[in-house]
Gaussian input, Z-matrix of N, CA and C with variables (Angstrom, degrees):
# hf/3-21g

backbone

0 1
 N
 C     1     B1
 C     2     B2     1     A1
 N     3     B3     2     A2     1     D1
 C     4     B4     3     A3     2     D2
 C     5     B5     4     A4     3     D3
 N     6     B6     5     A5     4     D4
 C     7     B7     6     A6     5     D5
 C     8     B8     7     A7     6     D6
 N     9     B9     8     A8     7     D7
 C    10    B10     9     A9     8     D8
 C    11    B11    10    A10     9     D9
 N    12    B12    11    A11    10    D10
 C    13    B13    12    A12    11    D11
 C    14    B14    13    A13    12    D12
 N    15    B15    14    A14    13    D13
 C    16    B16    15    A15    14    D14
 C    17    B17    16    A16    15    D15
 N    18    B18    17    A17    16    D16
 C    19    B19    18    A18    17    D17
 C    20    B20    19    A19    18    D18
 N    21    B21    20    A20    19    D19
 C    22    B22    21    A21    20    D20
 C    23    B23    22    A22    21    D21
 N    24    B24    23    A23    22    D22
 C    25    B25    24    A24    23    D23
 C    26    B26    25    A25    24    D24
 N    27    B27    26    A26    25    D25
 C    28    B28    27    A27    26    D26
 C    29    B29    28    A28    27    D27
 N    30    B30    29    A29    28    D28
 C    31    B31    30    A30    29    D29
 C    32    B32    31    A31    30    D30
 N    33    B33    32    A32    31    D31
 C    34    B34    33    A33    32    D32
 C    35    B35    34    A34    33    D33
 N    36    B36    35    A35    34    D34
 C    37    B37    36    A36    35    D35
 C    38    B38    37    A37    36    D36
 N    39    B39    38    A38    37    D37
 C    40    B40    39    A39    38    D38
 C    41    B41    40    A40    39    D39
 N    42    B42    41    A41    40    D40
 C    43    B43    42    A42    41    D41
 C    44    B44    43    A43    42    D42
 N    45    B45    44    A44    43    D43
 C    46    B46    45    A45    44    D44
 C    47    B47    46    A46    45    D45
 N    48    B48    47    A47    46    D46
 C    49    B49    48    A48    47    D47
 C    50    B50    49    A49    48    D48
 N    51    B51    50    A50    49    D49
 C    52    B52    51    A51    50    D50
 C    53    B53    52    A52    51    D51
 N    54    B54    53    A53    52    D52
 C    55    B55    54    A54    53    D53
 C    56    B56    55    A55    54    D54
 N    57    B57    56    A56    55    D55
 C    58    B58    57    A57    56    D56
 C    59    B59    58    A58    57    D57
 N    60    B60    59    A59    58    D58
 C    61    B61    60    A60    59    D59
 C    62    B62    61    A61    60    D60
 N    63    B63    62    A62    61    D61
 C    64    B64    63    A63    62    D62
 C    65    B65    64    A64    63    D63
 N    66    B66    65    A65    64    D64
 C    67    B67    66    A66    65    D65
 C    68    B68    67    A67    66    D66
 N    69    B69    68    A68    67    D67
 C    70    B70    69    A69    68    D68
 C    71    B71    70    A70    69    D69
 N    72    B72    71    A71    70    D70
 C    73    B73    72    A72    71    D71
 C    74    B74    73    A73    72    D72
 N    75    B75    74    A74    73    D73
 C    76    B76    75    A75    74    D74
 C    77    B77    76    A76    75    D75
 N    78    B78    77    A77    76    D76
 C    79    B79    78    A78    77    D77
 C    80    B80    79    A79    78    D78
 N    81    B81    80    A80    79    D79
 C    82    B82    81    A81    80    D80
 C    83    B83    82    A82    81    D81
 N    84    B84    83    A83    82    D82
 C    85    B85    84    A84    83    D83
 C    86    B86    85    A85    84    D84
 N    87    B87    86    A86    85    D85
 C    88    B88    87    A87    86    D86
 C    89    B89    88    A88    87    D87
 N    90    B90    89    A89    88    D88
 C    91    B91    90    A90    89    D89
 C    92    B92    91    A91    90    D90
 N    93    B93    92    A92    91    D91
 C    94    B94    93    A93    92    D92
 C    95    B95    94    A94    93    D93
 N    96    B96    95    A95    94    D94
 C    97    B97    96    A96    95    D95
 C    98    B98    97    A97    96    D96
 N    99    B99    98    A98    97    D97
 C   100   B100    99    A99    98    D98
 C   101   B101   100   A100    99    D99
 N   102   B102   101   A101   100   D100
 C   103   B103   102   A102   101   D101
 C   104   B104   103   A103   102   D102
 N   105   B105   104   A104   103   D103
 C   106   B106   105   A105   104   D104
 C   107   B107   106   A106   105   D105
 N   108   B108   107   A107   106   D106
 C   109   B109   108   A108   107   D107
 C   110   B110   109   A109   108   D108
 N   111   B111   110   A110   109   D109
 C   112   B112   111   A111   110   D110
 C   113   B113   112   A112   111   D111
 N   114   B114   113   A113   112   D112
 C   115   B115   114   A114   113   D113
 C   116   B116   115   A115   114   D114
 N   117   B117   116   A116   115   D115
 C   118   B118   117   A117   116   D116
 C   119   B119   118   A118   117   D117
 N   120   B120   119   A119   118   D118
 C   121   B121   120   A120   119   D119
 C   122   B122   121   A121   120   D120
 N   123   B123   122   A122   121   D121
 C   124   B124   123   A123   122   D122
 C   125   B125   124   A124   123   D123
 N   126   B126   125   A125   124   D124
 C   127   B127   126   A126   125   D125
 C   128   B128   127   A127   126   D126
 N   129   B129   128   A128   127   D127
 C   130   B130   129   A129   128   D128
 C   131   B131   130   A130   129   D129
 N   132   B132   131   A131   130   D130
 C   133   B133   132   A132   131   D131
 C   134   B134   133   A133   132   D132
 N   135   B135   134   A134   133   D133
 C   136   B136   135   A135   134   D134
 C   137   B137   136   A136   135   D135
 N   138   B138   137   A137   136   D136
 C   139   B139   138   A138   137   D137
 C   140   B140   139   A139   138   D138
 N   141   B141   140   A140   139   D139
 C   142   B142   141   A141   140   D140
 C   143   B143   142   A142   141   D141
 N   144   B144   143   A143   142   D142
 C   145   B145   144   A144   143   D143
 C   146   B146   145   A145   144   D144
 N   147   B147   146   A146   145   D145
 C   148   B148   147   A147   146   D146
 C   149   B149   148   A148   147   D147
 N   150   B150   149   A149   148   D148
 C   151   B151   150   A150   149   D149
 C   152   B152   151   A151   150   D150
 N   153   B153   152   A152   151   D151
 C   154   B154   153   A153   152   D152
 C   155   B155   154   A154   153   D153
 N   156   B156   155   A155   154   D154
 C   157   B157   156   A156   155   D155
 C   158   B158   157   A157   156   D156
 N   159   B159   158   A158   157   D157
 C   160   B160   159   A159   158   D158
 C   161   B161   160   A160   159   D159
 N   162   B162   161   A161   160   D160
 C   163   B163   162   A162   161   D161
 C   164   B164   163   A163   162   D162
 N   165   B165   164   A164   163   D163
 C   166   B166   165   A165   164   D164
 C   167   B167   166   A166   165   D165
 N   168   B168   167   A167   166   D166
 C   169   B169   168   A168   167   D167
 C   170   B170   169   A169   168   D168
 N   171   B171   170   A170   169   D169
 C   172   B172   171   A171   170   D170
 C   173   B173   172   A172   171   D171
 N   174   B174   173   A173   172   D172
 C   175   B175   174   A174   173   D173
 C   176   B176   175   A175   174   D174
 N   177   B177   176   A176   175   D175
 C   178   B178   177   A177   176   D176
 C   179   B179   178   A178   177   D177
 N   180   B180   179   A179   178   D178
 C   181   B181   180   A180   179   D179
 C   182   B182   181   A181   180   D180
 N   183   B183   182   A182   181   D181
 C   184   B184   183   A183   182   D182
 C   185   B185   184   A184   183   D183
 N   186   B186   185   A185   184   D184
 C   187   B187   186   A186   185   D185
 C   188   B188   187   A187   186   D186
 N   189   B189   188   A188   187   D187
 C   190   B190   189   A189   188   D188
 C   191   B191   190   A190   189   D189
 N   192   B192   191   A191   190   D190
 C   193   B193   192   A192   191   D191
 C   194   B194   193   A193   192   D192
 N   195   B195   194   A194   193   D193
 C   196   B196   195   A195   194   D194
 C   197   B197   196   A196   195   D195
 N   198   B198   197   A197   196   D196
 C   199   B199   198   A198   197   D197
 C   200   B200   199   A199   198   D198
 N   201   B201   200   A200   199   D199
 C   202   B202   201   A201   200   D200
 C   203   B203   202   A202   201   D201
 N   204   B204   203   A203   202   D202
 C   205   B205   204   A204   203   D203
 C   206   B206   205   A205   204   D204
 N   207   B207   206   A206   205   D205
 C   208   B208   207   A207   206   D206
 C   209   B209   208   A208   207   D207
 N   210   B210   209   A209   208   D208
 C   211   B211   210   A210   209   D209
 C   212   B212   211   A211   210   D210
 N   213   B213   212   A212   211   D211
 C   214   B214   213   A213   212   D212
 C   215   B215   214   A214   213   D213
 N   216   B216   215   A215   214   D214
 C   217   B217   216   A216   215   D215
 C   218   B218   217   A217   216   D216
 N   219   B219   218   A218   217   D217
 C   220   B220   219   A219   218   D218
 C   221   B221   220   A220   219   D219
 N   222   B222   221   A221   220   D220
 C   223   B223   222   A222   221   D221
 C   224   B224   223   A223   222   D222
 N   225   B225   224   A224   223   D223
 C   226   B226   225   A225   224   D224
 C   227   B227   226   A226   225   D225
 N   228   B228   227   A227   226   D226
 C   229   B229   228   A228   227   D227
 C   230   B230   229   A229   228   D228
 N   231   B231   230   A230   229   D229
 C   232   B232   231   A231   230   D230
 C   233   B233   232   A232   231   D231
 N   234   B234   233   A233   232   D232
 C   235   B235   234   A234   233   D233
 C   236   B236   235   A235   234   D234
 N   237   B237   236   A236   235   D235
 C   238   B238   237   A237   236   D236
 C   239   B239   238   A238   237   D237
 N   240   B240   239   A239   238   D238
 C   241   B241   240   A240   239   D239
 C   242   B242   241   A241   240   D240
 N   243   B243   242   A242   241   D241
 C   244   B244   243   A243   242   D242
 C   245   B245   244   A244   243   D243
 N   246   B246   245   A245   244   D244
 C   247   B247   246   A246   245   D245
 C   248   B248   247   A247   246   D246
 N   249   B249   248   A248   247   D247
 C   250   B250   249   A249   248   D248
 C   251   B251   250   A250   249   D249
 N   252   B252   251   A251   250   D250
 C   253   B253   252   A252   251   D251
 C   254   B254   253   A253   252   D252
 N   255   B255   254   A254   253   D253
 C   256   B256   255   A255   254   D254
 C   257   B257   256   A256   255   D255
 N   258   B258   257   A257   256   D256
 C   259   B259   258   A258   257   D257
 C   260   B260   259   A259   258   D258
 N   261   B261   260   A260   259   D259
 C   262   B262   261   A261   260   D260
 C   263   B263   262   A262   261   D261
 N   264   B264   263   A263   262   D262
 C   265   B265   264   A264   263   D263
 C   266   B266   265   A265   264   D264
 N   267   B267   266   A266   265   D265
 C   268   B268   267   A267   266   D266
 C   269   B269   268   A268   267   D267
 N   270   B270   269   A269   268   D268
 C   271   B271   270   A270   269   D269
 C   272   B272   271   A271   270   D270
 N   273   B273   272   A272   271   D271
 C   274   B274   273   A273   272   D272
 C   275   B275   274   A274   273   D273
 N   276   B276   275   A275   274   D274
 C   277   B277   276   A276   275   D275
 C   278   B278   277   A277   276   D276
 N   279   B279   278   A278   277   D277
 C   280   B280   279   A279   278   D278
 C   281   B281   280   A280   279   D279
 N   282   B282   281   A281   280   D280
 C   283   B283   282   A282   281   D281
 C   284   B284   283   A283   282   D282
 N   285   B285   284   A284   283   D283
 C   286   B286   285   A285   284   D284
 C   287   B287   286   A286   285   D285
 N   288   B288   287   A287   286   D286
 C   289   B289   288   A288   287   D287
 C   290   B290   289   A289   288   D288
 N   291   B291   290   A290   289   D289
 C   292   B292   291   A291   290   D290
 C   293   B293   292   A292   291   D291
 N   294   B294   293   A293   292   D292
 C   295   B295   294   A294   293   D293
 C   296   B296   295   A295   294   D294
 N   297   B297   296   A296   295   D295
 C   298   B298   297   A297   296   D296
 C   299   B299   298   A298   297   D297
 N   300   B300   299   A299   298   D298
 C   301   B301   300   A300   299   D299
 C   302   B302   301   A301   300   D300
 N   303   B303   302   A302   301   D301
 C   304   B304   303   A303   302   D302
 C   305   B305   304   A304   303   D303
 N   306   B306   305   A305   304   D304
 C   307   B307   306   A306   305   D305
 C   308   B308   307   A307   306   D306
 N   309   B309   308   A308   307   D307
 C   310   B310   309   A309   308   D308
 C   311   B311   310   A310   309   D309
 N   312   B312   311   A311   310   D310
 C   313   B313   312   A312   311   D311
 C   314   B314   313   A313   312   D312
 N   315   B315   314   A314   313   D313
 C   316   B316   315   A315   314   D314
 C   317   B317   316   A316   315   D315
 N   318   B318   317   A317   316   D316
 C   319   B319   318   A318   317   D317
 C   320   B320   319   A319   318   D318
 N   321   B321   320   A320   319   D319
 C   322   B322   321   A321   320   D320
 C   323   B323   322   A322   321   D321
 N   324   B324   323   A323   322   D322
 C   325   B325   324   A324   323   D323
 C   326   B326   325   A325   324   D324

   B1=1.4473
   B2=1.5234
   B3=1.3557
   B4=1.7713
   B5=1.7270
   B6=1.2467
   B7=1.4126
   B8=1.4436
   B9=0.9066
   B10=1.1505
   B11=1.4887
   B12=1.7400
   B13=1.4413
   B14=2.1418
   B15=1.6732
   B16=1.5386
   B17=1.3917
   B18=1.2179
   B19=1.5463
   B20=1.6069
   B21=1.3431
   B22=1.3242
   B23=1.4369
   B24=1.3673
   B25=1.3252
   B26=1.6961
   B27=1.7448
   B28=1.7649
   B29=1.7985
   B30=1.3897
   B31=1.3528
   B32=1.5317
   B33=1.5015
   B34=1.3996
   B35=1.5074
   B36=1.5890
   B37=1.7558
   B38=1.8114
   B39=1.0897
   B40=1.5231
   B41=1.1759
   B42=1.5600
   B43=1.6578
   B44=1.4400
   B45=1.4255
   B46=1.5139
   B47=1.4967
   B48=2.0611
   B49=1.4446
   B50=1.4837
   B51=1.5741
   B52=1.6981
   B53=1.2085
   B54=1.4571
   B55=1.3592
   B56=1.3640
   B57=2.1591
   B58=1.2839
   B59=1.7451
   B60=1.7319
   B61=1.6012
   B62=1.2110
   B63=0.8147
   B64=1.8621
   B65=1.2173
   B66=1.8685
   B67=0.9131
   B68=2.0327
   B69=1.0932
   B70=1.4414
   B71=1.2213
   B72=1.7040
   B73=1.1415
   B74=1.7975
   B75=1.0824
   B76=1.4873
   B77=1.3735
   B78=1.6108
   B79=1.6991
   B80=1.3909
   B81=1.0790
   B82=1.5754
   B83=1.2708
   B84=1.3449
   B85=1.1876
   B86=1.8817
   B87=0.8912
   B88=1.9130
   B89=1.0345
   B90=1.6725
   B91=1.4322
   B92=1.8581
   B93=1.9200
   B94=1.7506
   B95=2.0332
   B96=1.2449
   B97=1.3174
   B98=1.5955
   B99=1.3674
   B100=1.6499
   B101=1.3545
   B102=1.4469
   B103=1.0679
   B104=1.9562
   B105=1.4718
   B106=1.4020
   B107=1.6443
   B108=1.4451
   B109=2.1066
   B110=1.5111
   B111=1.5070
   B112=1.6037
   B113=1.3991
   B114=1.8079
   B115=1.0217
   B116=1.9222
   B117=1.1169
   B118=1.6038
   B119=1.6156
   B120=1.3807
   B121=1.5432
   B122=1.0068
   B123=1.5642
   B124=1.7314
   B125=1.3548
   B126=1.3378
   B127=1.4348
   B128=1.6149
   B129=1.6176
   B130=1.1349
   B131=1.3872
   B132=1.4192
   B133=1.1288
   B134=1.2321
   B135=1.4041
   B136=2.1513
   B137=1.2832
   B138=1.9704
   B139=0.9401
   B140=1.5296
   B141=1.6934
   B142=1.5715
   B143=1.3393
   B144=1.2515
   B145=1.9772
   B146=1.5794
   B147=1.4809
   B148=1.0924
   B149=1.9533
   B150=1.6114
   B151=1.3441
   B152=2.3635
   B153=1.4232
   B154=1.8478
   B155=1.6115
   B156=1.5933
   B157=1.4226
   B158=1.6648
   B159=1.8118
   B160=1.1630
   B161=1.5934
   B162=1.3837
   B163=1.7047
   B164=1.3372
   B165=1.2386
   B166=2.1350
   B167=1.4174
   B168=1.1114
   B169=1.6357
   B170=2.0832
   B171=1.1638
   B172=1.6753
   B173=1.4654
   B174=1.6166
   B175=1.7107
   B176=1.3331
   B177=1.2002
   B178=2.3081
   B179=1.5005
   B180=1.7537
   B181=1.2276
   B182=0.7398
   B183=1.5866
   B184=1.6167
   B185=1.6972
   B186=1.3054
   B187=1.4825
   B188=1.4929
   B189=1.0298
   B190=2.0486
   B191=1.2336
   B192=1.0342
   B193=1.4124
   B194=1.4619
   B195=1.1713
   B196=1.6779
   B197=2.2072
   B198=1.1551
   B199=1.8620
   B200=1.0524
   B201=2.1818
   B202=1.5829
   B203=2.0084
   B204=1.6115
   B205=1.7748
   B206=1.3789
   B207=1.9457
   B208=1.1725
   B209=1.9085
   B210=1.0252
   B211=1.5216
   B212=1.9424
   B213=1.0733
   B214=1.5421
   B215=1.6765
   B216=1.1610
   B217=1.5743
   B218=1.0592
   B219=1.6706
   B220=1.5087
   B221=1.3498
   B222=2.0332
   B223=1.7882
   B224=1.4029
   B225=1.4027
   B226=1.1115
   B227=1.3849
   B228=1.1713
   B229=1.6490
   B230=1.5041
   B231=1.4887
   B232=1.1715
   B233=1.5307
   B234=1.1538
   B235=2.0787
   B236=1.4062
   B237=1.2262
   B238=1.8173
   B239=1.5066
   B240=2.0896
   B241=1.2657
   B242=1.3853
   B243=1.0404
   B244=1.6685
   B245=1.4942
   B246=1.4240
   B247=1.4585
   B248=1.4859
   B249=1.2160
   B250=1.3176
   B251=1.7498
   B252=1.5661
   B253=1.4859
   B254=1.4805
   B255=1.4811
   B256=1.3007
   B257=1.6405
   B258=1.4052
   B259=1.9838
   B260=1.0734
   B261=1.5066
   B262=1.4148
   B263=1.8958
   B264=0.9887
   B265=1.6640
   B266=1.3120
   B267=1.8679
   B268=1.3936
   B269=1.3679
   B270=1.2892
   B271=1.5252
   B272=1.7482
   B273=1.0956
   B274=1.6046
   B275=2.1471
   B276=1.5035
   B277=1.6033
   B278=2.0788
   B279=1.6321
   B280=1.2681
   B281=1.5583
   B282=1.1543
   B283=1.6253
   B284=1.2131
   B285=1.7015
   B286=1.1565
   B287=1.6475
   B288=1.4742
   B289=1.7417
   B290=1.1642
   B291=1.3874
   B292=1.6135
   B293=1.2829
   B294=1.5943
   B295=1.2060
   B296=1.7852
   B297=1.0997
   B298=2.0102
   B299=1.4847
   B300=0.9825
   B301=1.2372
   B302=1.3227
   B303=1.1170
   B304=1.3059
   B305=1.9418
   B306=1.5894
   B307=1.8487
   B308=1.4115
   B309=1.4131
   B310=1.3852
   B311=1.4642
   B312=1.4386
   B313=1.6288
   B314=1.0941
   B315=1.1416
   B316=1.8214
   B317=1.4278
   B318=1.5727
   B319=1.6814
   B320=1.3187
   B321=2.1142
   B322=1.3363
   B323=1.2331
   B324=1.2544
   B325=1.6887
   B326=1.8545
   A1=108.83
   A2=122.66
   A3=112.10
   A4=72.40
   A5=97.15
   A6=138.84
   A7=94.79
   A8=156.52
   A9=146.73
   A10=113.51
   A11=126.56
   A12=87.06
   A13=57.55
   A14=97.15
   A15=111.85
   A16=86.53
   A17=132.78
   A18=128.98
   A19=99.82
   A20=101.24
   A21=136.85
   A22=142.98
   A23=120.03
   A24=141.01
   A25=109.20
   A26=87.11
   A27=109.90
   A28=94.57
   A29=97.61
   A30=108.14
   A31=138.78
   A32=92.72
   A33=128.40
   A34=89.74
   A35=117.27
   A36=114.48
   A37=89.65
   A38=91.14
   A39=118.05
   A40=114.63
   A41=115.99
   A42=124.00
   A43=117.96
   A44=116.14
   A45=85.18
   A46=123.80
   A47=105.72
   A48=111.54
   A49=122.87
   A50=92.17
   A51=83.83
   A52=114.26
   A53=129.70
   A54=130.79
   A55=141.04
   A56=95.06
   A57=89.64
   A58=127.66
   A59=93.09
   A60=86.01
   A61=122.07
   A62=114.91
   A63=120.85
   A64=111.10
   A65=145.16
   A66=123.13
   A67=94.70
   A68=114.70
   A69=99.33
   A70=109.86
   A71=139.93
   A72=139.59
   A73=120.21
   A74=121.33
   A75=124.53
   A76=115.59
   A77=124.80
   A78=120.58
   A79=86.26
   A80=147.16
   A81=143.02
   A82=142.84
   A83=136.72
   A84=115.50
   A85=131.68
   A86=145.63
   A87=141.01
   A88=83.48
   A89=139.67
   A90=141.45
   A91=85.31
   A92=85.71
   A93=104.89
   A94=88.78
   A95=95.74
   A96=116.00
   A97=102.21
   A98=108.65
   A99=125.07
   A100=119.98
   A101=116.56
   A102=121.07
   A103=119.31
   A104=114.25
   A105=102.19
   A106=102.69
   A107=94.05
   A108=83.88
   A109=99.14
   A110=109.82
   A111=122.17
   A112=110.06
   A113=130.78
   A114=159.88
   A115=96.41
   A116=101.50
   A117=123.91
   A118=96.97
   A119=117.84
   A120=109.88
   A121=134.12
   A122=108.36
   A123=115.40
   A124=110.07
   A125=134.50
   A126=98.42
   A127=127.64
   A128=107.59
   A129=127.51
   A130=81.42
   A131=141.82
   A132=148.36
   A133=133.28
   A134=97.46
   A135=135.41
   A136=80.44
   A137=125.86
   A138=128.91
   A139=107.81
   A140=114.98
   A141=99.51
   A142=110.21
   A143=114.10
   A144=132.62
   A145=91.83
   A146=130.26
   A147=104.08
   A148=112.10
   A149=105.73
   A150=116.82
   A151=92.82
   A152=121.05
   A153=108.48
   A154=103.15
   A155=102.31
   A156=130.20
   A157=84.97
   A158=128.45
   A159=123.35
   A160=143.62
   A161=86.11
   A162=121.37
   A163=106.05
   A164=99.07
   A165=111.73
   A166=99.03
   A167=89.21
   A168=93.68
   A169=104.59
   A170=102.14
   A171=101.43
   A172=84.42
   A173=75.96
   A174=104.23
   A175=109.52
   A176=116.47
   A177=102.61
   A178=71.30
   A179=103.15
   A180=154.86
   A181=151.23
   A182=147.59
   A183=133.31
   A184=94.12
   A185=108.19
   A186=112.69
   A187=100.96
   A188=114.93
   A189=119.00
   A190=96.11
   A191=122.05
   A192=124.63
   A193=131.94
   A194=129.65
   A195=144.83
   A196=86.90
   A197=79.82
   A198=82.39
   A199=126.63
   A200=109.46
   A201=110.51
   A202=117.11
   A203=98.46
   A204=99.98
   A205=84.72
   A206=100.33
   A207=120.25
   A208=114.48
   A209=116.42
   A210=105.49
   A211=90.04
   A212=108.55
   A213=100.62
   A214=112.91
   A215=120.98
   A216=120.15
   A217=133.98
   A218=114.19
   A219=118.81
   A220=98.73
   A221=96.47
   A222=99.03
   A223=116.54
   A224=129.92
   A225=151.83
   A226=111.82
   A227=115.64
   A228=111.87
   A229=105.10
   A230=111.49
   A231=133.77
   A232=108.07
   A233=123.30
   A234=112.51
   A235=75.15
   A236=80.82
   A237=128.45
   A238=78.56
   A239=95.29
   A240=114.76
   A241=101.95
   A242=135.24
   A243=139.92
   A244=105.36
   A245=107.28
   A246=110.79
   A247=113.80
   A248=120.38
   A249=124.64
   A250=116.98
   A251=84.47
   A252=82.94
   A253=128.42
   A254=121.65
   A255=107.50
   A256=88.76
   A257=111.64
   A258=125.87
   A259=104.73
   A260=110.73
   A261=122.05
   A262=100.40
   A263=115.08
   A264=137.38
   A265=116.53
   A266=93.85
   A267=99.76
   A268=114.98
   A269=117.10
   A270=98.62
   A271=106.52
   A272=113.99
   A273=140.49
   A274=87.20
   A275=93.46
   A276=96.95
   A277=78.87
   A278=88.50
   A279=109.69
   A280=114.56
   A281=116.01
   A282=133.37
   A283=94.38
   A284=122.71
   A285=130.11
   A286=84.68
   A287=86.34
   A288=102.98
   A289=137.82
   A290=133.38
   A291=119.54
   A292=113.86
   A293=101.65
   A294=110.50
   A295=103.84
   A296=85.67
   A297=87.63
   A298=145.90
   A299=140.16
   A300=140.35
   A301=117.61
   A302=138.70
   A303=124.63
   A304=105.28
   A305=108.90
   A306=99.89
   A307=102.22
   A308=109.16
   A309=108.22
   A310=102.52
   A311=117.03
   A312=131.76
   A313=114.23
   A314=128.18
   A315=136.46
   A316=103.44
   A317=100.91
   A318=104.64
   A319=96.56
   A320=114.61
   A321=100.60
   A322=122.50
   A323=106.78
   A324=121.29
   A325=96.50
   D1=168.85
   D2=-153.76
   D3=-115.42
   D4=162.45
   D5=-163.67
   D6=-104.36
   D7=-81.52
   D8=-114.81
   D9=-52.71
   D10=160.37
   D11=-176.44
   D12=-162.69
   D13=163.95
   D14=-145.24
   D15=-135.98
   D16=119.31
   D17=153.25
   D18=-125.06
   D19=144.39
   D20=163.07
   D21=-127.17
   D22=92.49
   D23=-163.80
   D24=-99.04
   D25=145.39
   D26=-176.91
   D27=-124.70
   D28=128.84
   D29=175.13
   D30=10.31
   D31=78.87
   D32=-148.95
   D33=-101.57
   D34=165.10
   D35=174.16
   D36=-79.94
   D37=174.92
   D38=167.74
   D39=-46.53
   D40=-78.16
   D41=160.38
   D42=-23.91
   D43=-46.59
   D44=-173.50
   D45=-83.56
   D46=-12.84
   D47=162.80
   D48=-49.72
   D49=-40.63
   D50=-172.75
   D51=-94.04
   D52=18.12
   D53=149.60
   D54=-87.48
   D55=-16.55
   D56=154.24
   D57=-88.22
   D58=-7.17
   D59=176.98
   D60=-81.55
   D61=-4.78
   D62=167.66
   D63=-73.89
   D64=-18.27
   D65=171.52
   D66=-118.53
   D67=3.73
   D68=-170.84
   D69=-142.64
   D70=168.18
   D71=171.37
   D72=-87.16
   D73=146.34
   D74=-175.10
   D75=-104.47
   D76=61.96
   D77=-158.95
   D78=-73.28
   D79=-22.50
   D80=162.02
   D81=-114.85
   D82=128.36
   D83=-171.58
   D84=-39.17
   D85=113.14
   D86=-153.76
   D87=94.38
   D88=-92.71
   D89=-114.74
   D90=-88.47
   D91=134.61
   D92=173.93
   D93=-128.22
   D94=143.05
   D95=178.96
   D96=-127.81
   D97=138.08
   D98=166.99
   D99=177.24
   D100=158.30
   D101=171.62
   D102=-94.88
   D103=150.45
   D104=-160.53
   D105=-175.30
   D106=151.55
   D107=-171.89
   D108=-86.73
   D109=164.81
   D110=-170.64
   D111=-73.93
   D112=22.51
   D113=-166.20
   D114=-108.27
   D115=-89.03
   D116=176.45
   D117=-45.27
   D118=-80.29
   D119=166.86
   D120=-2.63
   D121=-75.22
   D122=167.67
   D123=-68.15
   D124=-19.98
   D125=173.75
   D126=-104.57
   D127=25.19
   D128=-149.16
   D129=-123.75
   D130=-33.32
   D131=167.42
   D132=-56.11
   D133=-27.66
   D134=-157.49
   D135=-83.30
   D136=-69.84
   D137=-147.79
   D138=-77.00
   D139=-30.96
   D140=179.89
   D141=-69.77
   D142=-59.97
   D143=-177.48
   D144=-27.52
   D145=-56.42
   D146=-147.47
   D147=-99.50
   D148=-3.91
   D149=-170.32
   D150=-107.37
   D151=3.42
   D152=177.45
   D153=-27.67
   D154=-66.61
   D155=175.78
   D156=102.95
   D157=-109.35
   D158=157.60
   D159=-111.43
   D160=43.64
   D161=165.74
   D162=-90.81
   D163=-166.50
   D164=175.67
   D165=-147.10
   D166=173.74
   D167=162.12
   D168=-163.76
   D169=-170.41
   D170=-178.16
   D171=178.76
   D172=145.06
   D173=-171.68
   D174=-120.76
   D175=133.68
   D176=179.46
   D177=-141.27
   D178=148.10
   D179=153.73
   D180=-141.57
   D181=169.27
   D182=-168.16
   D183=-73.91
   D184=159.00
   D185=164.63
   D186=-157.63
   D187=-176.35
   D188=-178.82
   D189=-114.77
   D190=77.56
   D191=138.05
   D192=-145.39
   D193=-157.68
   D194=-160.81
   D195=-46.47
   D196=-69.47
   D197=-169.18
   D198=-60.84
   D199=-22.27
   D200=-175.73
   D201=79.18
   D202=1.68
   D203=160.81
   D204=-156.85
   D205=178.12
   D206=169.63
   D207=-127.88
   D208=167.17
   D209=-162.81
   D210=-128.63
   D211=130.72
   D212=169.22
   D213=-137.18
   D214=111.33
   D215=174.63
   D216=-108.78
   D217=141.10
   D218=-169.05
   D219=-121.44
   D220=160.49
   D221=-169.67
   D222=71.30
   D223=164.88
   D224=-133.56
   D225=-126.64
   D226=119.01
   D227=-173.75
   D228=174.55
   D229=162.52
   D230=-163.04
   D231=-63.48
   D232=-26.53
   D233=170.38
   D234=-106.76
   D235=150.65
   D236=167.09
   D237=-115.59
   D238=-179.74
   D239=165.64
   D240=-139.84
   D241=142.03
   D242=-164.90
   D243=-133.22
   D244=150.11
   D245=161.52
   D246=-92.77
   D247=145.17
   D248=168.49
   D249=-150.28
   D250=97.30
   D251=-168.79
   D252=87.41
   D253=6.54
   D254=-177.14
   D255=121.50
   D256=-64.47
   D257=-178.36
   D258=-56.63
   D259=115.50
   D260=153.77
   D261=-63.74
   D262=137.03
   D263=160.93
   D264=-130.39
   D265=166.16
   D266=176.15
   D267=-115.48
   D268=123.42
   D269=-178.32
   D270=-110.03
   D271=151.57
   D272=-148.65
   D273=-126.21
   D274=109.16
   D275=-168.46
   D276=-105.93
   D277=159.75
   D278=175.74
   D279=-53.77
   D280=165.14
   D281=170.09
   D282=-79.70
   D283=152.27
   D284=-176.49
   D285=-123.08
   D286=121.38
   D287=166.55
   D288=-92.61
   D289=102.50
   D290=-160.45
   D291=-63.87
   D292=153.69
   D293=-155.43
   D294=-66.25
   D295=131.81
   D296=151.60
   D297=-53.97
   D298=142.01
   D299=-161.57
   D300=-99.17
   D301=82.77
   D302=-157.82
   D303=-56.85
   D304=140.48
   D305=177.07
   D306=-55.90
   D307=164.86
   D308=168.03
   D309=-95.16
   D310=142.74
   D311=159.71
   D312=-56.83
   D313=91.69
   D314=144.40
   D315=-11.18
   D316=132.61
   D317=-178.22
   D318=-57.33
   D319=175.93
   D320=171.49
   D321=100.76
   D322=-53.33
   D323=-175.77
   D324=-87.22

């Protein structure tokens, strides 16, 4: 089964950039690409998931199932990923709109 395994990070500390560049390539700024056993993976995962701080990150890799990868995300942000049915998805949550101000009523009224 192919190795390759894809993380992509949003405003992450420093440390955890340069921990994925030690095992992976950066053809984009966030996005690290490499190949690696499901050993290194998981513990390369342990260390980002648990150091985002208030960044994110998301991990896709091969896995055996329906789709042929798995998607795992850390930190806080607008997609989630959900199961449905077996399907990993992405779900895309609403914009949070600040609240409104109601006008104030002019004395009188």
């Amino acid at each position: 089964m192919a190795r390759l395994v894809v993380i992509a990070t949003t405003a992450v500390p420093d440390h955890v950039r340069g921990a994925l560049s030690r095992w992976m390539l950066e053809p984009v700024a966030g996005v690290y690409v490499g190949t690696m056993s499901a050993r290194v993976r998981d513990e390369l995962w342990s260390a980002v998931s648990a150091s985002v701080g208030d960044g994110a990150a998301v991990c896709v890799h091969p896995d055996d199932n329906e789709q042929g990868f798995s998607m795992r995300t850390a930190g806080e942000r607008r997609r989630t990923t959900i199961d449905f049915d077996g399907l990993q998805l992405v779900r895309l949550s609403a914009l949070e709109e600040p609240e409104q101000q109601m006008p104030l009523i002019p004395e009188g009224w």
